[in-house]
C-alpha positions as protocol buffer text, in pm:
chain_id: "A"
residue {
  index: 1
  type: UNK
  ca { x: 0 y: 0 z: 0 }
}
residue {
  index: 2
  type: UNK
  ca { x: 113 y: 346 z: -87 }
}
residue {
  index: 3
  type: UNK
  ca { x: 199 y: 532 z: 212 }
}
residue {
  index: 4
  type: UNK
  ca { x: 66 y: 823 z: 89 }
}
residue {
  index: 5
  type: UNK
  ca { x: -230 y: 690 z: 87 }
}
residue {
  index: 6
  type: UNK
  ca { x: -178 y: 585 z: 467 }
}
residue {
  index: 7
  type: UNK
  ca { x: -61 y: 912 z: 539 }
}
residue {
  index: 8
  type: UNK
  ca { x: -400 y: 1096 z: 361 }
}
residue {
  index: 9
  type: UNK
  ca { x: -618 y: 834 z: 545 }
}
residue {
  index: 10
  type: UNK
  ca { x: -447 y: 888 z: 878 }
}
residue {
  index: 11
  type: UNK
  ca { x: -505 y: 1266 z: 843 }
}
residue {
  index: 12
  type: UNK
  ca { x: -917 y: 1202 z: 839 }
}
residue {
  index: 13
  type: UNK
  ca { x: -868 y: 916 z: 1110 }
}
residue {
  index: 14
  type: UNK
  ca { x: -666 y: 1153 z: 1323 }
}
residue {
  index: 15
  type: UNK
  ca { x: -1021 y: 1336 z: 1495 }
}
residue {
  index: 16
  type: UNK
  ca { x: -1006 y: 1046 z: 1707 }
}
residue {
  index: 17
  type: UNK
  ca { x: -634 y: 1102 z: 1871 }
}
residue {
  index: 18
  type: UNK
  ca { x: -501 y: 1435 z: 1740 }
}
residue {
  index: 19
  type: UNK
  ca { x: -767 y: 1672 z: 1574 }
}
residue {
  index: 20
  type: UNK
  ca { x: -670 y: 1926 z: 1344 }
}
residue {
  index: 21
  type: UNK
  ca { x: -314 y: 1872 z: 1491 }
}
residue {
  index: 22
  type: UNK
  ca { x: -196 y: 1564 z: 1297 }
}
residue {
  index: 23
  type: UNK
  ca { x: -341 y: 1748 z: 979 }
}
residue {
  index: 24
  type: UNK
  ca { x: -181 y: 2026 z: 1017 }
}
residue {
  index: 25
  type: UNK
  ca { x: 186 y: 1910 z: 1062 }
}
residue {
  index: 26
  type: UNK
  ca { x: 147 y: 1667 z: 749 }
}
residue {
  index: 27
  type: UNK
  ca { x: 4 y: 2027 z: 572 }
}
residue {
  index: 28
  type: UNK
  ca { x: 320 y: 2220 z: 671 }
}
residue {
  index: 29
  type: UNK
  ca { x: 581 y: 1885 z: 612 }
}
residue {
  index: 30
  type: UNK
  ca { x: 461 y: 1681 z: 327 }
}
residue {
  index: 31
  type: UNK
  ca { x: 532 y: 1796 z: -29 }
}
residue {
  index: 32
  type: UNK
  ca { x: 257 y: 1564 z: -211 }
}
residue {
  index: 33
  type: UNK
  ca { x: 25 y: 1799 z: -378 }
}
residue {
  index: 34
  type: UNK
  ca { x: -260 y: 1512 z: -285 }
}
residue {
  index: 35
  type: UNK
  ca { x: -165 y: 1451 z: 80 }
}
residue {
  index: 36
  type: UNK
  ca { x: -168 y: 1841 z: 86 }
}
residue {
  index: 37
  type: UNK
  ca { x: -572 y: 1805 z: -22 }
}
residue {
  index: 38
  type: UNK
  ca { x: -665 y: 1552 z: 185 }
}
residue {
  index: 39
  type: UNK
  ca { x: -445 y: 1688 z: 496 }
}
residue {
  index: 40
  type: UNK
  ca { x: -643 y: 1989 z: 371 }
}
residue {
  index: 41
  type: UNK
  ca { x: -1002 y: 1886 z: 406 }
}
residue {
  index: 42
  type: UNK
  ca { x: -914 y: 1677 z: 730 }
}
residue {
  index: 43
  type: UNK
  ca { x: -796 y: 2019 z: 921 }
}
residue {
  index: 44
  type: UNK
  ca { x: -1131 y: 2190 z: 784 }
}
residue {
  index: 45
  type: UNK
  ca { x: -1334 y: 1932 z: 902 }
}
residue {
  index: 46
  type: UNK
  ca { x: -1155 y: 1917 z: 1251 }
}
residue {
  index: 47
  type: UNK
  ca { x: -1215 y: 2271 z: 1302 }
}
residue {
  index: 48
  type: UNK
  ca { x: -1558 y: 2302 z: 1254 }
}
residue {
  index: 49
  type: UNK
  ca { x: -1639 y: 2136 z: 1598 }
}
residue {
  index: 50
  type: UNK
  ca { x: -1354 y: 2323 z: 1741 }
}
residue {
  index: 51
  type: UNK
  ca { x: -1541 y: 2679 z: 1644 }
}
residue {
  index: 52
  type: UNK
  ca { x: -1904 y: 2559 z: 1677 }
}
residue {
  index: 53
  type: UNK
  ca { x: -1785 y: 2467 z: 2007 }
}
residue {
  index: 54
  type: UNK
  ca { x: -1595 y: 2809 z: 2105 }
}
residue {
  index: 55
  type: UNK
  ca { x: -1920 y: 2976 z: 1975 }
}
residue {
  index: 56
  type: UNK
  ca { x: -2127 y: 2778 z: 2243 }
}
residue {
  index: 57
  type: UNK
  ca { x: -1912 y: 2822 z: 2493 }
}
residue {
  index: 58
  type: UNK
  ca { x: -1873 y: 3156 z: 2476 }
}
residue {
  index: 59
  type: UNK
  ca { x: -2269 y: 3221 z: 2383 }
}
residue {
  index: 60
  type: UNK
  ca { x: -2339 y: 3026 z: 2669 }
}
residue {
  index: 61
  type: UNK
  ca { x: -2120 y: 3265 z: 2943 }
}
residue {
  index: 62
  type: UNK
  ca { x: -2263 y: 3578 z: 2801 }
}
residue {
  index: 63
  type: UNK
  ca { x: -2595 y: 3426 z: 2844 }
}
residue {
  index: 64
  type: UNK
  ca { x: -2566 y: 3377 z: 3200 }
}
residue {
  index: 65
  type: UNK
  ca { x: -2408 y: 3661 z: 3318 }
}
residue {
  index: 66
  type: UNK
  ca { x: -2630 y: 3875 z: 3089 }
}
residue {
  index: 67
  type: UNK
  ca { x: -2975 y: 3696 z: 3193 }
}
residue {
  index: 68
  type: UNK
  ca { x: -3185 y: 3903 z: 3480 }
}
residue {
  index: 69
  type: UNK
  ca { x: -3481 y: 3720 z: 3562 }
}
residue {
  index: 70
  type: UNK
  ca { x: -3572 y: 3380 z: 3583 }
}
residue {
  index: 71
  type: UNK
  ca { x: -3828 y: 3340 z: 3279 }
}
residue {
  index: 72
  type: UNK
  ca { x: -3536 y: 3465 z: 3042 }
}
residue {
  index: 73
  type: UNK
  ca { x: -3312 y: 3240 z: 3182 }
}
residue {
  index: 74
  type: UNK
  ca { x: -3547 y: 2912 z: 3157 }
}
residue {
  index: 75
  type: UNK
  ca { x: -3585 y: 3029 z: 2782 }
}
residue {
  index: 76
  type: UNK
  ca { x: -3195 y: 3078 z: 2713 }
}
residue {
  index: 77
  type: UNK
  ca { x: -3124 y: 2730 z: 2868 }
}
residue {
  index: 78
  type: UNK
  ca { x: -3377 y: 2599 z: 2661 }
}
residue {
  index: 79
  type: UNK
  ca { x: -3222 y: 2742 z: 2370 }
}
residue {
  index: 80
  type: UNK
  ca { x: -2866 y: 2655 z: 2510 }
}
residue {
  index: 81
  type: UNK
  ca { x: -2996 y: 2275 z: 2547 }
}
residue {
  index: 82
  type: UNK
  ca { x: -3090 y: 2299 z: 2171 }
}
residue {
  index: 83
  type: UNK
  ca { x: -2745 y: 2404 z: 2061 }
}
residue {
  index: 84
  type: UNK
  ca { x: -2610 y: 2148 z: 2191 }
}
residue {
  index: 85
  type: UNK
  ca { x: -2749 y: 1918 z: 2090 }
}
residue {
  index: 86
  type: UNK
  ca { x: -2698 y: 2058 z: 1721 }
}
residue {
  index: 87
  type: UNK
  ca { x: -2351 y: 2102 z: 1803 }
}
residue {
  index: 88
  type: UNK
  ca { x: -2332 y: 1689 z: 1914 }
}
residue {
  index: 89
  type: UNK
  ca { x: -2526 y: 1586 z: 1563 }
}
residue {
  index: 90
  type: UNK
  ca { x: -2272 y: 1799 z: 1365 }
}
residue {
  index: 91
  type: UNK
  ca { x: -1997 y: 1687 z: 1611 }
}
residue {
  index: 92
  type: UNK
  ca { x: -2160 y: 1288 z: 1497 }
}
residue {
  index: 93
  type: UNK
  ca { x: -2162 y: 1367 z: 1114 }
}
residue {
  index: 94
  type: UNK
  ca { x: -1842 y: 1506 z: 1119 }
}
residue {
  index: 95
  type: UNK
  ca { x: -1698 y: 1205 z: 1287 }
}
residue {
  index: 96
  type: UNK
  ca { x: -1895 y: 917 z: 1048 }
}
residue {
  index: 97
  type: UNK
  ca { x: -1758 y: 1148 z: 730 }
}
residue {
  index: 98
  type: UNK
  ca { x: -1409 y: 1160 z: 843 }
}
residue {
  index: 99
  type: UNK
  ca { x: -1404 y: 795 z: 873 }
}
residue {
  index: 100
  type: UNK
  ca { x: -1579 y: 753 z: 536 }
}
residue {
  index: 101
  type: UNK
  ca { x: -1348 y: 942 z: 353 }
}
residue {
  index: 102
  type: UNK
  ca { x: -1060 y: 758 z: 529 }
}
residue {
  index: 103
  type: UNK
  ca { x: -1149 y: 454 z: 349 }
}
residue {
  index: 104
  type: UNK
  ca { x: -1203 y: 603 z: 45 }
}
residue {
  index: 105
  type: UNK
  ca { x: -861 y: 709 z: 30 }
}
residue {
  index: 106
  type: UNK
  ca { x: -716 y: 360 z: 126 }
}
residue {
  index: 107
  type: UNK
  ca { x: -947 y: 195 z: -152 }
}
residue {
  index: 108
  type: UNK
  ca { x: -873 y: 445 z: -383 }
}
């Protein structure tokens, strides 16, 4: 087996161990103009979780030190509770694609 091909496939693997790390480094290292793509997509798609989730976070302090009274505040954890849960489905997606493009690469 190629080990480019490894290498690619590890890149989209690496959200497990190592996100948007391991892609990264074999970015900036590698010189294969096809590892580079892959390597490529695999950051983007480690970092979207990574900024959904500073988004949240920081949505979610603002929210509660900006919240007065206590009907506003069931409503914003409400909507807080919904986020999350978007953010955990995209977070799920995210994960299944990575892997499915990880075998494409190796059967490719």
């Amino acid at each position: 087996m190629d080990n480019n091909k490894i290498i690619s496939a590890l890149c989209y693997v690496s959200l497990l161990f190592a996100p948007f790390l391991l892609p990264l480094i074999v970015y900036l290292v590698i010189n294969n103009n096809e590892v580079k793509y892959h390597a490529k997509r695999a950051f983007i798609s480690h970092l979207i979780p990574v900024v959904i989730g500073m988004l949240l976070g920081i949505f979610g302090i603002f929210g509660i030190f900006s919240v007065t009274s206590t009907e506003i505040m069931n409503g914003f954890v409400i909507s807080l509770f919904i986020f999350m849960a978007i953010y955990f489905l995209i977070t799920i997606i995210l994960l299944i694609w990575n892997l499915i493009q990880a075998v494409r690469v190796l059967k490719a």
